[in-house]
N, C-alpha and C positions, 0 to 999 in steps of 0.2 A: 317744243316745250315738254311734249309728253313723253318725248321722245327719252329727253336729257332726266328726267325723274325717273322715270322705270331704267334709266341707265345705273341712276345713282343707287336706288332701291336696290338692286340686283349687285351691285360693289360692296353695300354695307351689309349685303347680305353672306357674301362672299368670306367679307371680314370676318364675320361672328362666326364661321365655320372652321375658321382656319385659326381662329382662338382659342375656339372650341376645343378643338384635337380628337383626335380620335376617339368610340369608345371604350370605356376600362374594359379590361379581362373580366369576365364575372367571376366570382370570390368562389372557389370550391370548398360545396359542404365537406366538414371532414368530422368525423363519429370515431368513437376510441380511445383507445384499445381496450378490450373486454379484461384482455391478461397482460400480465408484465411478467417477462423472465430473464432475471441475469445468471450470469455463470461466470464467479471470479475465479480467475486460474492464478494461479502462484506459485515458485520455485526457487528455492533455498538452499544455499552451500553455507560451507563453515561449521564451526564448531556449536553456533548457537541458531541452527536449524531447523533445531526439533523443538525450538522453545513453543514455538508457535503453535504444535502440535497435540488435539483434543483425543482426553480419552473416553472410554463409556459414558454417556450420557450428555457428553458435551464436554465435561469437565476437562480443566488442564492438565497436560500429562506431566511429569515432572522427570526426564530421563536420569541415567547417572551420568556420571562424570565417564566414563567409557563411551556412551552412547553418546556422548556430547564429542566426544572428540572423534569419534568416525565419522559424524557430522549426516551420517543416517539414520538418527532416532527416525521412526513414523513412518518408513517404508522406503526411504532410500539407503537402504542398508550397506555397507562395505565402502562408505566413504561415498556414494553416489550423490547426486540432488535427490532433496526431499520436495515431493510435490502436495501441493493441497488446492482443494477445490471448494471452492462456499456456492450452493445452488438456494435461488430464491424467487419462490413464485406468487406473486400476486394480483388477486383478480374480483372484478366490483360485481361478481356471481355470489351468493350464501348456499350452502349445503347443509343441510342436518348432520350430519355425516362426513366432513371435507377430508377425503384423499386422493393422493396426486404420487405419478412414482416419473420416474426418469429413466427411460431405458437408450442404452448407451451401444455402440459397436465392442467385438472384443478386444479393438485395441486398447482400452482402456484397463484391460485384465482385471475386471471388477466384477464380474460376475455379470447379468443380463441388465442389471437395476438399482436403482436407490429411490426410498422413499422418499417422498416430500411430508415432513410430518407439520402439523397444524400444532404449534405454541400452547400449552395452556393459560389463559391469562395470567396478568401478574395478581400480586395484592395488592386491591385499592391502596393500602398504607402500611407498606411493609416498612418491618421494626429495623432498625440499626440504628449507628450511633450518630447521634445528635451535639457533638461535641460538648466541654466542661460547663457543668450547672454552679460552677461555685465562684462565676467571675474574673476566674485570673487563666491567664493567657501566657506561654513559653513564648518569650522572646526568641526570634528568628536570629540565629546567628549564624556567621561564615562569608564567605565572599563566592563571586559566580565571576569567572574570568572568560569572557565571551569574544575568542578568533574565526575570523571568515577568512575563505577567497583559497585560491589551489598557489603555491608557488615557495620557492627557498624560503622567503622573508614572509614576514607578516606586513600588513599592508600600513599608511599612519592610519593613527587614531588609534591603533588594536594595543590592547585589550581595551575593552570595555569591562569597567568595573564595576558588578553589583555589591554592593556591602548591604545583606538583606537587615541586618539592625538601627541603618541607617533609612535603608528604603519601604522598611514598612512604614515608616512618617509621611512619607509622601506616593502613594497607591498607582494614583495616577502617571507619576514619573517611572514606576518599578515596569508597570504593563506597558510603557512607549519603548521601552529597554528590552522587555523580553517577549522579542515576533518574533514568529516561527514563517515558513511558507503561506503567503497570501493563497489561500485556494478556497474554492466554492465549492461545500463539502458535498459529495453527489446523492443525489436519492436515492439509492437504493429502495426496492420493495422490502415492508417490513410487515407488521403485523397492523398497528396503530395506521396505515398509509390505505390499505385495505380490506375489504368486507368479507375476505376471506384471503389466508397466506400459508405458504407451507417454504421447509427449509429443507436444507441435507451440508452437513453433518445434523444427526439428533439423537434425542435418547433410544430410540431405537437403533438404529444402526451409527456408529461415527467408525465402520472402516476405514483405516489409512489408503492413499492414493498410493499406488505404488511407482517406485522410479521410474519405469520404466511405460507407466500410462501415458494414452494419446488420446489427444481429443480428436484428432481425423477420424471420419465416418460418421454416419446419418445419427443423430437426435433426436428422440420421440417424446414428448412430455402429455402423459395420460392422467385427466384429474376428474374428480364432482363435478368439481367449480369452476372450470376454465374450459376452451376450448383446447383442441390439439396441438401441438407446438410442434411442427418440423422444422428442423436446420440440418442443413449438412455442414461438416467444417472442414476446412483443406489442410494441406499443410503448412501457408499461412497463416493458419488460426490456430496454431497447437499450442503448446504452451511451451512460453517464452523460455529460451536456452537460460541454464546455469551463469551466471556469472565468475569468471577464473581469474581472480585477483591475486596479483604477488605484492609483494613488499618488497622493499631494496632501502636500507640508509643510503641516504642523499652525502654529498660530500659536506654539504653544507651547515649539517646538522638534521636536515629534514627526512621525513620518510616519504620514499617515491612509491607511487602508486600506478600498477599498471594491471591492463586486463584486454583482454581479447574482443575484438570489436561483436557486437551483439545485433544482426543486421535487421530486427524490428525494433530498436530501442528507438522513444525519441525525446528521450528524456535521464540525466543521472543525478541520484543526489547524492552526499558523504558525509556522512559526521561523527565527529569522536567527542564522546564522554569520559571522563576522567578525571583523578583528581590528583592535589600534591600532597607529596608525602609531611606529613607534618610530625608535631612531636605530639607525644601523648600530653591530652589535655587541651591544645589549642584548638582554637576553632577550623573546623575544616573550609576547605578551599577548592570548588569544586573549578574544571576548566571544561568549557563547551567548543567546539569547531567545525563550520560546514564547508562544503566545497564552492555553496554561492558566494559571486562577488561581492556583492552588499550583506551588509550586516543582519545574520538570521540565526536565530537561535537553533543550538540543536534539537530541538524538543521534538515531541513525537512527530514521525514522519508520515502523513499520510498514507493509509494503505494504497489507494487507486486515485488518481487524477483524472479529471478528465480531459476530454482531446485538445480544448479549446483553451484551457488552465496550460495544457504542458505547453502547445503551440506560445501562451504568453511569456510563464515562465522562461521558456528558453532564449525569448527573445530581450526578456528582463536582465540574461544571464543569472538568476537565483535557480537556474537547472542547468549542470553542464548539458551541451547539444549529444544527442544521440551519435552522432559520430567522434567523440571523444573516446581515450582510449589509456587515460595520461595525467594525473593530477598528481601533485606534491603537498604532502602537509606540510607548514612552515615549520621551521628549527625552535621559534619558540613555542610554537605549539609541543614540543618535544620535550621542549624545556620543563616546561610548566609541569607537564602529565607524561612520563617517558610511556605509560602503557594507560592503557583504557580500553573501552570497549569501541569499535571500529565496525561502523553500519555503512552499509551500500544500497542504492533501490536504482531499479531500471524499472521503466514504466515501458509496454509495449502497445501503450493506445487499446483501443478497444473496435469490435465489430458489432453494425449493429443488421439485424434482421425487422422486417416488418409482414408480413399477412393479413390479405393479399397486397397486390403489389397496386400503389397509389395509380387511380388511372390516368390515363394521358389528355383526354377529355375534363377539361374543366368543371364543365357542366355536370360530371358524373358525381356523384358523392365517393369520398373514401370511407370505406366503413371499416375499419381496421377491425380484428378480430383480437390478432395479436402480436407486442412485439419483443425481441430479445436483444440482451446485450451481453457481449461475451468482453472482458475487460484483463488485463495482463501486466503482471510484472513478475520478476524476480531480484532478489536480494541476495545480500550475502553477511554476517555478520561473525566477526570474530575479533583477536587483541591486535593494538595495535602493536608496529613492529615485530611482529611475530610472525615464524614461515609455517609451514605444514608440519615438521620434524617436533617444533615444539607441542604441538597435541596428541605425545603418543609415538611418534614416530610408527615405526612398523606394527606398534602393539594394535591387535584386533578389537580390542575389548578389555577395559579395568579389570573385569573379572577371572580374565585367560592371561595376565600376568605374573611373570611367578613369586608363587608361595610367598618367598624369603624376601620378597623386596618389599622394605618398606612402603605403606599404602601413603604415607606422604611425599614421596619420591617419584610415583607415579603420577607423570604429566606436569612432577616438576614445578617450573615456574607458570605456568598457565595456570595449576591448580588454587596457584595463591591467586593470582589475579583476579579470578574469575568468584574465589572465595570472598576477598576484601571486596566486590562488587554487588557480593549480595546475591550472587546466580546461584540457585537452587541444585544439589545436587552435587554442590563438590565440597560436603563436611569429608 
C-alpha cells in the first residue's frame, strides 16, 4: 500500500514537471543608447537635382535655368549626380557649451570635418499667417484626375475624379480619396527628441557634397555631449548609384520607362504631376499618376522609408520590387497631361551600427553607449517624355550660349514647362 502511494506521488510529481517546462531565459538588462546618429545619404540626376539643394545658412538655393539643366546645380557639376548628405546627432547628455564635429576619410573630398551645429531654439509663438479675419473663404475649384499602376492602358475604375468644389462638402470623403503611401514616418533625431542635438548642413558651414564623394572609410563623431562614435563603411554602404532613366513613346500611346538595374535598391516609386491644357479662364485640371498597383496619390514622396515599411510595401505591390527595371505610364495618362513633372525614388534600405556590441551572456547587461544609422536612396526628377537633348543638348550652361539667340529659345520647350509648373529659375 505504501508501496502504490509513494508510486503514485512520484507520477504526479513527474507530471507537474513536464507541465512545467523548462526554465525561461532570463530577460537581458538593456540600458541606452547615451547617442543617436544618423547619416542620410542621397543622390540625384535630372534636370530638377539641384532643387533640393541648400545654400548659406541653410537656406534654399534657387539654381538657374542653365544649372538646372546640367542637372549639376550643388556639386555634381557637368551633368554628374548631385550628392547630399543630412548628419544628425542626438544625445540625452546636456552641455553648457554643446559641440560636436564629424571627421570623415578623404574619400569624401570635404576637407577633414563638418560641424555638428546645436539649433537655436525656435519662438515660443512665432508670427505668420493666420488665414482671413473677415469670414469669407475662396471656393476650391478644378478637378484632380488620380491614375495608378505601370502598363499601356489604365487600369478600370481609373480616373478617379476629385471635383474639389464638390468635395469640400463632404471632408471626409476628399481625405478617403486622397492617400498617399501607408508609411510609418521614421524618427529621426531632432532637437525637440533630445537633451542635446547637433546637425550638418547649417549656418555655419552648408558646403555642397561633391559628385564624386564616398562614404568608404573610418567615421569619427567627437562632441560635449555624446560619447565617441566610430563606424567604418564599405563599399556597400556608400552612396547609392545615380538612377539612369530613359524614356521611349510606347506604341500605344504610352511612355515607356526604362533604367539600369540599381543592385542595393529594394524598393521604386514613380509619379507624374501635371496638368491639362485648358482654355483661359476655365477651371484647372490637375492629373496625378503613381507606379503603385492600387490607388495612391502622387503626393509627396517620402524622403527615407524604413527597412520594414519597404519589406511591406513591396510586397503590397504600392513599391515596384528592387529588381524592376521597366514601367509604362498609361496612354491616357498621356492623354490627359502629355508633359508634367516626372519623379523617381529608389530606397537602398539602411545600415545600422550599435556600441558595444550586445553580449552573448543574457545575464550581462547591454549598456549601449551608442547607436547609428546610415539610411539611402537616390532619385531622379525631370519632364515627362522628354530625352536629355531637350535640356540644353550640348549647351554647357544658359550663360555660355550665344549672345544672338534668343534667351526664350534656350531649352526650348522644357523652358515652358518647367515655367508653367511654377519651377523657380526659368523666367
Amino acid at each position: 500500500m505504501i508501496t502504490q502511494t509513494l508510486r503514485a506521488a512520484l507520477t504526479g510529481s513527474a507530471v507537474l514537471l513536464v507541465a512545467a517546462g523548462p526554465a525561461p531565459a532570463p530577460k537581458q538588462t538593456v540600458t541606452g543608447p547615451v547617442a543617436v546618429y544618423w547619416l542620410s545619404a542621397s543622390t540625384a540626376t535630372g534636370p530638377m537635382a539641384g532643387m533640393s539643394t541648400t545654400g548659406p545658412g541653410g537656406a534654399a538655393a534657387r539654381p538657374s535655368f542653365g544649372q538646372m539643366m546640367r542637372g549639376g546645380y550643388g556639386g555634381g557639376g557637368g551633368g554628374g549626380p548631385v550628392k547630399a548628405l543630412k548628419l544628425q546627432l542626438g544625445s540625452s547628455r546636456k552641455a553648457p557649451a554643446p559641440a560636436a564635429d564629424h571627421f570623415w576619410s578623404p574619400a569624401m573630398d570635404m576637407g577633414t570635418s563638418v560641424p555638428l551645429l546645436t539649433p537655436k531654439p525656435a519662438e515660443p509663438n512665432p508670427q505668420g499667417y493666420t488665414g482671413r479675419t473677415d469670414g469669407q473663404h475662396e471656393q476650391p475649384r478644378g478637378k484632380l484626375l488620380i491614375y495608378w499602376g505601370c502598363g499601356a492602358k489604365a487600369g478600370p475604375g481609373q480616373p478617379v475624379v476629385i471635383d474639389f468644389a464638390k468635395a469640400a462638402q463632404n471632408p471626409q470623403a476628399l481625405a478617403g480619396m486622397m492617400t498617399g503611401l501607408d508609411i510609418t514616418p521614421m524618427k529621426e533625431p531632432s532637437a525637440d527628441r533630445f537633451a542635446t542635438y547637433g546637425e550638418w548642413p547649417n549656418s555655419r558651414n552648408s558646403d555642397p557634397v561633391p559628385g564624386n564623394a564616398s562614404l568608404v572609410g573610418e567615421h569619427l563623431v567627437k562632441g560635449t555631449y555624446s560619447p565617441d562614435i566610430k563606424l567604418t563603411l564599405t563599399s556597400a554602404q556608400d552612396f547609392l548609384e545615380p538612377i539612369r532613366l530613359r524614356q521611349a513613346a510606347d506604341a500605344g500611346g504610352g511612355t515607356a520607362l526604362s533604367w539600369a538595374a540599381i543592385a542595393r535598391s529594394r524598393g521604386y516609386h514613380i509619379t507624374v504631376i501635371g496638368a491639362q491644357e485648358t482654355r483661359r479662364g476655365a477651371d484647372p485640371v490637375m492629373v496625378m499618376w503613381t507606379s503603385s498597383q492600387s490607388q495612391v496619390g502622387a503626393f509627396a514622396t517620402a524622403d527615407y522609408i524604413s527597412d520594414s515599411d519597404l519589406d511591406r510595401l513591396v510586397a503590397r505591390k504600392a513599391l515596384l520590387p528592387g529588381s524592376a527595371t521597366a514601367c509604362t505610364v498609361p496612354a491616357e495618362v498621356i492623354k490627359a497631361a502629355p508633359s508634367g513633372l516626372l519623379s523617381m525614388t529608389a530606397w537602398g534600405g539602411e545600415a545600422d551600427f550599435a556600441y558595444p556590441a550586445r553580449p552573448a551572456d543574457p545575464k550581462v547587461a547591454w549598456n549601449i553607449q551608442w547607436t547609428a544609422k546610415v539610411r539611402y536612396r537616390s532619385t531622379v526628377g525631370t519632364i515627362l517624355g522628354m530625352d536629355d537633348n531637350a535640356f540644353g543638348g550640348g549647351e554647357s550652361a544658359e550663360e555660355e550660349s550665344p549672345r544672338d539667340k534668343p534667351k526664350e529659345e534656350r531649352g526650348g520647350k522644357a523652358r515652358k514647362i518647367l515655367r508653367g509648373l511654377g519651377i523657380p529659375g526659368t523666367k
